[in-house]
N, C-alpha and C positions, 0 to 999 in steps of 0.2 A: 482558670479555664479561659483559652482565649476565646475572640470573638468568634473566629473560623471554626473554631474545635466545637463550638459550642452549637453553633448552625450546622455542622457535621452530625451531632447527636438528634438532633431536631429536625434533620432533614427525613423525609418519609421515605424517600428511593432508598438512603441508607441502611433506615431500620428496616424497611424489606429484604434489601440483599441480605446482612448482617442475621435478622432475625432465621429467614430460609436457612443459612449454612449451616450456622450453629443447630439450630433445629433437628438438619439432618443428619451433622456427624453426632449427636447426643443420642439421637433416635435410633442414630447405626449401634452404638456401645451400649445402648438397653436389648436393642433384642438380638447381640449374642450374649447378655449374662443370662445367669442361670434363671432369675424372678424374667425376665422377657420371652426364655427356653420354654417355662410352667404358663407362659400366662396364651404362646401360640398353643401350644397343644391343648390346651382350654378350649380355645378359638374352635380349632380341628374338633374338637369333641363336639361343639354346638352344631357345627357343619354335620359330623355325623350324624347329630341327633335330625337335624333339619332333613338329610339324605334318606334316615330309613327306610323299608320299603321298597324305594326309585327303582332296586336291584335284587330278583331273586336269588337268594342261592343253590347251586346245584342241587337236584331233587335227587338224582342217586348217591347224596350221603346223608346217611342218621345216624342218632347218638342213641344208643342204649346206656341206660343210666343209673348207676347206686343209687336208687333215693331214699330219702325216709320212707318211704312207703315200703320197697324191698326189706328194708331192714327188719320193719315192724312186722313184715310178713311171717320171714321166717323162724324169726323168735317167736311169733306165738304158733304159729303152725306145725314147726318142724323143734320151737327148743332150740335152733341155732342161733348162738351169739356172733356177733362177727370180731374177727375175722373169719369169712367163711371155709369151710374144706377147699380146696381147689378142683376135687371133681363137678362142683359147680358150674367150673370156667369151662372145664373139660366137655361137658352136657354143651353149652352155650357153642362154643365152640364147633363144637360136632354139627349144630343144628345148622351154623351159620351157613358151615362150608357144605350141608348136605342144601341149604337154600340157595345155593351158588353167588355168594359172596365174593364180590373182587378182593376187597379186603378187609380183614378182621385187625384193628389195632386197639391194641390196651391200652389206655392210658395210667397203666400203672407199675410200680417197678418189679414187686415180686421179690423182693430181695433177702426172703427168707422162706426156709424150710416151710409146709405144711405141716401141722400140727398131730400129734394123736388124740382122737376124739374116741368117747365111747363105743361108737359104731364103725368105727373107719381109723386108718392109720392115714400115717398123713405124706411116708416116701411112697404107698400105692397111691396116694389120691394125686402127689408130683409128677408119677409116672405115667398116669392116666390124662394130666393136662399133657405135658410132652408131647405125649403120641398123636394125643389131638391135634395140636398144633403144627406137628410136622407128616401127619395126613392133611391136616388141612393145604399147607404149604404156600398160605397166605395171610398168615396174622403176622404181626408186628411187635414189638414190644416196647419200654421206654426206660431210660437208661436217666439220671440225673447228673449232672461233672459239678466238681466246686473243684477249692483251693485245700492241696492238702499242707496244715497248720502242723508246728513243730510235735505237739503234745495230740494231735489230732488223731484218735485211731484209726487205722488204713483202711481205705474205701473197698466197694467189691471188684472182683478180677472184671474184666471185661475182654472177652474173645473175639466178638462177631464185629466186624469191621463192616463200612458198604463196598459191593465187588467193582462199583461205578465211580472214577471221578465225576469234579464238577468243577464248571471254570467260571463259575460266580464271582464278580467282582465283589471285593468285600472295602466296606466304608470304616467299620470298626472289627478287632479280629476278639477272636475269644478263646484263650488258651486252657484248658485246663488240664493237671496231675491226678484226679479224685474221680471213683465215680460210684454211685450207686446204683448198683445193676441186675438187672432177673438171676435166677442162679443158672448155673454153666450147662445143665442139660435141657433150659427154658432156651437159653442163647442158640444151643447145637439147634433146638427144632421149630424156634423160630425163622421168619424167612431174613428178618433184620433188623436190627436194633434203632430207635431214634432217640435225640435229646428232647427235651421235655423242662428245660430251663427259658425263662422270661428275660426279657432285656425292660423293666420296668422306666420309667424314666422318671425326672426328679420331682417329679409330687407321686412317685410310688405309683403309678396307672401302667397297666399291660398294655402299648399303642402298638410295639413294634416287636416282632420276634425275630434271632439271627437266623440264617439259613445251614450257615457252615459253624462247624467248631474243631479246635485242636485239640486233641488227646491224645497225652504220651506222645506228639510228634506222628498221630494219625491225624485224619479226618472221620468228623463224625456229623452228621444231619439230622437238622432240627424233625421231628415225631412227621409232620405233615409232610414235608418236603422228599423224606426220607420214603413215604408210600411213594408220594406225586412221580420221584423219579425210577422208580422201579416199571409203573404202571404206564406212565404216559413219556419218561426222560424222553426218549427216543423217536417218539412223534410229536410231541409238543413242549421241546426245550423252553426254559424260560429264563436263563441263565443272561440272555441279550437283552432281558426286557426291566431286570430287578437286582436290586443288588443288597446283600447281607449288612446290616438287619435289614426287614424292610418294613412299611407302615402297615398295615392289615385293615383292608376295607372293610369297616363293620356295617352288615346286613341289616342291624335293628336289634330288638331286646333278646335277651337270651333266655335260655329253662325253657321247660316245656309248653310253655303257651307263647313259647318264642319268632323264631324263622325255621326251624329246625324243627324236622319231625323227631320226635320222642317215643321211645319206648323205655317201659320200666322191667331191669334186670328179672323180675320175679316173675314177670309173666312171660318173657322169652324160657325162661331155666324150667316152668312148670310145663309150657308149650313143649320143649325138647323131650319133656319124659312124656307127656299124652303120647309125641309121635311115636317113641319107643315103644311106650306101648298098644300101638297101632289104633290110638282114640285121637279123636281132629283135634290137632293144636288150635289155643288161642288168639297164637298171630300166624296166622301160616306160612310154609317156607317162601311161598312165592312173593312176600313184600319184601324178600332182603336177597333177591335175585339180580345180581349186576350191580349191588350195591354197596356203597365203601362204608363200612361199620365203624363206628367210634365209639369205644364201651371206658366209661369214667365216671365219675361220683359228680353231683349235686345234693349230696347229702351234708346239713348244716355240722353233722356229729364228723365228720370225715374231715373237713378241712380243706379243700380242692377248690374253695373258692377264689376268684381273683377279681381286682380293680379293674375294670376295663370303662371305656366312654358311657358305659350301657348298666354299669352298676346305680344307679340313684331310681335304677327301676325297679329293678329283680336283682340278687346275686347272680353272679354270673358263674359259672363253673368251668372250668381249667378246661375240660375234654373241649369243647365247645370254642376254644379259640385254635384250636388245633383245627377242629371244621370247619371255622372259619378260615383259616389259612388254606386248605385245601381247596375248599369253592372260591380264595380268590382266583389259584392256580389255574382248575378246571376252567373257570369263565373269562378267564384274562381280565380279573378285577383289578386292576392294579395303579395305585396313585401314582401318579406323575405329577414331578414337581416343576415349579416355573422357575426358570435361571433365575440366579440372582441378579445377572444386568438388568431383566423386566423388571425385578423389582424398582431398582435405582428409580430407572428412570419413570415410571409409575408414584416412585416415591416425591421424585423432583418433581413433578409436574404438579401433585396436591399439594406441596408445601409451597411453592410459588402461589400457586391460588389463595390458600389459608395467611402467607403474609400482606399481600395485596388488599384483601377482605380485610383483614385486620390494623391493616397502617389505615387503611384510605377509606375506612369507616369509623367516623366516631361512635356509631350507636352500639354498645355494647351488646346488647340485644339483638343487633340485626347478623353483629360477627358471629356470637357466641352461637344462633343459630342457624350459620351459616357452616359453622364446626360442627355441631350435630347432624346435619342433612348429609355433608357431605361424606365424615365418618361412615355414616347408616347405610347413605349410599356404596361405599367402598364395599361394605360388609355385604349387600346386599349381592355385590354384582361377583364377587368373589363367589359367593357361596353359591351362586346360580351356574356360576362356570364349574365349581366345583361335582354339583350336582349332575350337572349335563355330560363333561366331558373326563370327571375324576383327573380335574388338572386343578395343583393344588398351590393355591398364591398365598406365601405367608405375610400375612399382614399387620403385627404388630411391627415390624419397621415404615409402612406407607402413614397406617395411624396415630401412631409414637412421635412421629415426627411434625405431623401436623398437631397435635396436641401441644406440642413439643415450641413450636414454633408459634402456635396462637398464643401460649403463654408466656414465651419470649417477647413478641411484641406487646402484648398488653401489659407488660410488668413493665415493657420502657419504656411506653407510652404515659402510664400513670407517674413513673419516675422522672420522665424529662418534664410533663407538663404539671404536673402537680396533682393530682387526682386522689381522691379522698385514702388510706391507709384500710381504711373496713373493708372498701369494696373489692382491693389487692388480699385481703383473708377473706372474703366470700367466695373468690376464684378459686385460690388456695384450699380451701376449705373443703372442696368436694373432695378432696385426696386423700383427707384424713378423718378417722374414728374421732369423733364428738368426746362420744364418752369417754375413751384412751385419755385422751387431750385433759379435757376438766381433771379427770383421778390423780395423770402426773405431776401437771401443774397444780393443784392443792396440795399436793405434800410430796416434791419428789424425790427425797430423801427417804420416803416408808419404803420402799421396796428399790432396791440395787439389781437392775435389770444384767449393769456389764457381769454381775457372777460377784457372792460373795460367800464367807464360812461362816456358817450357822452352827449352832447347838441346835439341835431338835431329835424328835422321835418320827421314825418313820415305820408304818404297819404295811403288812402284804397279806390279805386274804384270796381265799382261795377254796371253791367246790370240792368235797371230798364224794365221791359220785356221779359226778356230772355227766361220764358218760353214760350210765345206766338211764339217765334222767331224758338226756338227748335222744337215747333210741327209744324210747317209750312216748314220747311227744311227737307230734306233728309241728310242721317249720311255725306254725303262729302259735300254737301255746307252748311252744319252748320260748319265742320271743316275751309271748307275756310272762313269761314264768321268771326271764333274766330282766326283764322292766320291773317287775315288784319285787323282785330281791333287790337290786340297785337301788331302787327307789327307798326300798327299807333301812339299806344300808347309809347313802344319801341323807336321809333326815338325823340319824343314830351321830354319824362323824360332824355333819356341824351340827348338832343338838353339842358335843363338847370343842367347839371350833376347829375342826380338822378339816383339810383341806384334800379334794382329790385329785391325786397324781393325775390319774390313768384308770383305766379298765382294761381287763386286757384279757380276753374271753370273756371266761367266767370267774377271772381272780381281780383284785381292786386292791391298789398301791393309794395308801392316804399318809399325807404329812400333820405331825402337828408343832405347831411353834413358827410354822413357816406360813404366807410372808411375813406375819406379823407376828415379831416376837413374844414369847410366853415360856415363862420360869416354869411351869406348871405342866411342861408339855408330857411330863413323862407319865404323872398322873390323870391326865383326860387323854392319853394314849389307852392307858390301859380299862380306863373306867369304859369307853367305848369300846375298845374291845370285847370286855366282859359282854354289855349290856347288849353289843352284836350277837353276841352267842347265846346269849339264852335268848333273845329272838325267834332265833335259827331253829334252837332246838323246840321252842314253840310252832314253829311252822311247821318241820319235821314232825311235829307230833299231831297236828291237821293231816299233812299227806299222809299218814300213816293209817288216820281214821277212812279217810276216803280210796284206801287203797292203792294210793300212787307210790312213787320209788320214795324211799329215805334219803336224806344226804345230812351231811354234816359241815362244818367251814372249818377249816386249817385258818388260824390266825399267827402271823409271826411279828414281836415288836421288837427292835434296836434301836438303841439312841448313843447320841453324839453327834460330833463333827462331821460335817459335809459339806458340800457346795453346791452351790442353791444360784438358778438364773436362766436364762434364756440361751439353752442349747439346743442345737441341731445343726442341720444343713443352711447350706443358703436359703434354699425353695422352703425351707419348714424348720420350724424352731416351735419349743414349747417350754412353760416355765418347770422345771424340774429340778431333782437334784442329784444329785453323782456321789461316790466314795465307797469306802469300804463297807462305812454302816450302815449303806442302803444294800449293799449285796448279804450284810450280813440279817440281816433283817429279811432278806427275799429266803434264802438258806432256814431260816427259823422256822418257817412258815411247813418247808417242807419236812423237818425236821421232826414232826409231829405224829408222820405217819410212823416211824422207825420208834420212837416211845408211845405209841397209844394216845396222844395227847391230843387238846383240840386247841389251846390259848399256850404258846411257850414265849417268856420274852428272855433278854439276856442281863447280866448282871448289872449293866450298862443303866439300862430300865428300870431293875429290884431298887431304887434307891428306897433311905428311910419313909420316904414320902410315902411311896407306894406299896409299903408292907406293915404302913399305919392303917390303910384300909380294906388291904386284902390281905388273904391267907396264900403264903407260895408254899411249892412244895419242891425244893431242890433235884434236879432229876440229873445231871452229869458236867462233870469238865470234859466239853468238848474242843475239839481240833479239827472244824473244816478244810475240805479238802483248797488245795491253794492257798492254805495260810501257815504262818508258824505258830502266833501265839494262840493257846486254847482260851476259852470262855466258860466260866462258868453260867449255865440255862437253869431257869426254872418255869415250875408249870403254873400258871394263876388255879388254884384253886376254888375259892369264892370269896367273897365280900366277909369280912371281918363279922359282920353280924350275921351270921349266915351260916356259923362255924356251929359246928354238933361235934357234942364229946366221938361220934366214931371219926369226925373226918377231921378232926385234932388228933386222935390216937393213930389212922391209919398214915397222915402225915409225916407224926415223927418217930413213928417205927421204922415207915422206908427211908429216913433220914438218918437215922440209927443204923442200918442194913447198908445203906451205902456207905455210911462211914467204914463200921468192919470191913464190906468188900476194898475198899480201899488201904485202907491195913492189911488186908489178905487172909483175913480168917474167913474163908471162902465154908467153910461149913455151919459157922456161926450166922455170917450175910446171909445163907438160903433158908435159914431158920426165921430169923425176920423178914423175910421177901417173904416166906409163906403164912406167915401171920395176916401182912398184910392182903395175901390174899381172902384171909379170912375172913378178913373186914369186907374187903372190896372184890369179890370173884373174878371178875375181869380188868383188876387191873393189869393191863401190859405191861407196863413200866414194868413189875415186878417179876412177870413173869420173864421178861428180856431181862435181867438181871440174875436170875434164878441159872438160865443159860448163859451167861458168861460165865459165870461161878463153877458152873459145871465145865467149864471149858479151862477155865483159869488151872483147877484144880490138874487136869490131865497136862495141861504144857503153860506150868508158874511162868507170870512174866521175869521174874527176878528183882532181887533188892532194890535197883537204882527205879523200876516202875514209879512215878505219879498218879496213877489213879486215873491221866489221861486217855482220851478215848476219841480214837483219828475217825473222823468219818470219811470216809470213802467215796459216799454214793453221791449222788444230788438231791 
């Protein structure tokens, strides 16, 4: 190093310029990746949360709403399950439009018949929403579009096009072949169909909704936008002001003690029949006079809830971002964003500051909180412009780079002058997990993060009930009820080292053998297993004392090869693992409702090990669907010691019975299948046996038959 090159490194004017640039072209290539994309919209969220309130929204729109509470109503009052008839809607409907309703939208697809009920058919009760609808001649409906996939079954027709362009400029387009749609005499007497699809973005959160979409080479509009321009297109374009997708100003929390007036389905549907029958409704028609109606679920059993900024408070429910879209429309809510030149030069002017601060102060202390003041500040002044004028500065490139750049010079300053090595990882340090750190570095060969192939066992549990259980509960003890079954299940899988995947409603994906390997796993797969299920079936046997719903758990185990590691996206990654044996293993699980069974693993599983301590009972060579080679399933019976002369005798009677059925002595197999019902009166297995025999008999598979058995379903 010469003399000059060396006083070039050492010079401070240098490492100012040098540190600034670098700083801000690093800072530019974080926040367009995608962890920069996740960590502004973060940003934008806290601003949200900071804004609530600042902004009412429009008072002539409410949400009518499925909640638990409707549900629970009418099942115990009227005996109806849901799905409801649809002259419910029809009642609803009728009342809105006789309350003078601008307009009535469903936030739901409708994409199948009405049903026949005891008391009601269910093409009159179709033909009675209809008519309501197009007497009314101001509801809405909602249509869903995907991608239609080669093996994909064909979506529904969809007729009703809008009669209005729209010269919206669009940032990103959205095409789709698919759609799931009301059915075609809902379509004829609706006034117009909208989409009802999320543009989520990459930490999965609802921020932005499109406005426009292509179908089949039409145009179709998003559920709100699709009222908005019916009602107001033509007095208050907004096509100059926003462009598809766009961001959705959110008003504050959502659900009924939100921003949004709330009514609950039950009491508008009860209210429509007093009027009928000329006693004072409970809401009267005059609150939904001039008013734009948004009727959709916030029921946890329904499923319609979404991620939005405002979810760490309340679930937030799908209808509800729809009226949020609407009131941004109505009130000219609408974010604007700041050019990106402001940014630049915004950005240049704090990284000049932050390298200046930091070449031309030695005290680490005085820079480092000179970096925080001024960050806090950036944040501060943004989010107050934000607040005030809905002008929206993204700022992880202004503070990315000042970060960016304070660390730039402190790393070259400790590097050119010598400066202690701990205090360069105390900087560093705030970046990174502690704990991470210590784990990998002690051993970091235990766990192969880049993706490696395991042997292990992998189990899929799963609610047999759950919806009967969900409509009978209120939102907080259905929560506690899914806290102390997890929790039960939680202590059961590591009581034999098992590891959990995932939860995923109310079903639970657990590995064993994984991360750390274990010969054994096939055997403390199934021992927990078991040990879950008679849990289960003890708790089942409390609710039953106390008069609450029953359930049961679907357990399914497979084992073998997979690949086990850290997949996902850019923005989100989880440790998991992939392959055939984890699908086949998800498949077992359901596999259980079609044989009666509550524990099925596959032969993969049955090793010696595990039919040393439990008793199986062979139940078929199956052939899921999307595979070629079959599998022979068995059912866990019980525990070795556990075994009683009848549930030895009814085992390998039906083991004997399948065998014949599989030779084809189909009169012999039903003769044992009903033995074994004699043992065991409800066993299904036998009786579903009993019925293919019977079936085999009228149309023989033929000589070349294996005894295989394709499943079809899922």
């Amino acid at each position: 190093m010469t003399p000059s090159f060396k006083k070039l490194l050492f010079s401070k004017q240098f490492r100012t310029v040098v540190s600034a640039i670098v700083g801000l072209i690093a800072a530019y290539f974080i926040s367009v990746s995608d962890i920069g994309k996740v960590v502004e919209m973060n940003a934008l969220d806290i601003q949200f949360r900071i804004a609530q309130n600042s902004r009412t929204p429009d008072t002539n729109i409410v949400i009518i709403t499925i909640d638990q509470n409707s549900l629970q109503y009418f099942k115990r009052t009227a005996k109806i399950s849901w799905p409801w008839p649809r002259d419910f809607y029809a009642m609803a409907t009728e009342y809105l439009s006789k309350a003078g309703a601008k307009a009535v939208v469903y936030d739901f697809q409708f994409t199948e018949p009405d049903e026949d009920r005891a008391n009601s058919v269910g093409a009159f009760n179709d033909s009675l929403f209809a008519a309501a609808m197009k007497n009314a001649g101001s509801v809405y409906l909602a249509a869903i579009l995907s991608k239609q996939g080669k093996e994909d079954q064909p979506g529904d027709p969809l007729v009703k096009f809008p009669s209005t362009s729209s010269s919206i400029a669009e940032t990103q387009k959205f095409d789709f072949d698919k759609s799931y749609s009301p059915l075609i005499q809902y379509q004829e007497a609706a006034k117009s169909i909208g989409v009802v699809n999320f543009v989520p973005d990459e930490d999965g959160v609802c921020r932005r909704i499109a406005l426009q979409y292509s179908y089949q080479g039409k145009n179709l509009y998003a559920l709100s936008y699709n009222v908005y321009k019916d009602l107001f297109g033509s007095t208050k374009p907004i096509e100059q002001i926003v462009t598809s997708p766009y961001v959705i100003y959110w008003y504050g929390k959502g659900g009924p003690d939100g921003v949004f007036k709330y009514y609950s389905i039950h009491a508008l549907i009860v209210s429509a029949y007093k009027d009928k029958d000329g006693l004072t409704p409970d809401i009267p028609l005059s609150t939904f006079k001039d008013k734009i109606v948004f009727i959709g679920s916030n029921a946890p059993s329904l499923f319609d809830l979404k991620n939005t900024p405002f979810t760490y408070l309340e679930p937030y429910p799908g209808v509800e971002i729809h009226a949020t879209a609407m009131s941004n429309y109505l009130n000219n809510d609408f974010i604007s964003e700041i050019p990106f030149l402001w940014i630049v030069i915004v950005s240049l002017f704090l990284t000049v500051v932050i390298a200046l601060l930091s070449n031309y102060n030695d005290n680490i202390v005085v820079s480092s909180a000179g970096l925080i003041v001024i960050a806090i500040l950036c944040f501060v002044v943004t989010t107050q412009v934000f607040l005030h004028k809905l002008l929206w500065m993204k700022i992880v490139f202004p503070i990315s780079s000042m970060i960016l750049t304070y660390v730039i010079s402190i790393g070259w300053n400790f590097a050119t002058e010598g400066r202690n090595k701990r205090q360069i990882q105390k900087i560093f340090g705030q970046f990174v997990n502690p704990h991470v750190v210590k784990q990998l570095s002690a051993d970091p060969e235990k766990v192969e993060l880049a993706g490696e192939e395991v042997d292990a066992s992998i189990m899929f549990s799963d609610i047999e009930g759950f919806t009967t259980i969900s409509e009978s509960k209120k939102p907080k003890e259905l929560v506690e009820f899914l806290n102390n079954y997890f929790s039960t299940a939680n202590d059961i899988f590591f009581k034999y080292d098992g590891t959990i995947d995932k939860f995923i409603g109310d079903a639970v994906m657990v590995q064993f053998g994984i991360p750390l390997k274990n010969p054994n796993h096939r055997l403390l797969a199934v021992r927990a297993a078991y040990e879950f299920s008679r849990v289960v079936r003890e708790m089942t046997a409390t609710a039953k004392e106390k008069g609450e719903p029953v359930f049961s758990t679907r357990i399914g185990i497979n084992s073998g090869n997979m690949v086990v590691g850290y997949i996902g996206g850019r923005s989100k990654k989880e440790y998991t693992v992939i392959g055939d044996t984890v699908n086949l293993a998800s498949r077992l699980e359901g596999v259980n409702k079609y044989y009666g069974t509550s524990l099925m693993i596959s032969e993969t599983t049955a090793t010696e090990q595990v039919t040393d301590q439990f008793l199986l009972r062979e139940m078929d060579i199956m052939r899921v669907k999307g595979k070629n080679l079959p599998i022979k399933i068995f059912e866990v019976v019980c525990l070795k010691n556990e075994i009683t002369e009848q549930r030895l005798k009814m085992v390998q009677t039906f083991e004997a019975g399948l065998k014949l059925y599989r030779d084809q002595h189909w009169n012999d197999a039903i003769s044992m299948f009903k033995t074994v019902l004699n043992l065991q009166t409800d066993d299904a297995a036998s009786i579903m046996y009993i019925e293919r025999c019977e079936k085999c008999k009228k149309n023989p598979p033929g000589k070349d038959w294996n005894g295989v058995y394709d499943m079809t379903s899922k």
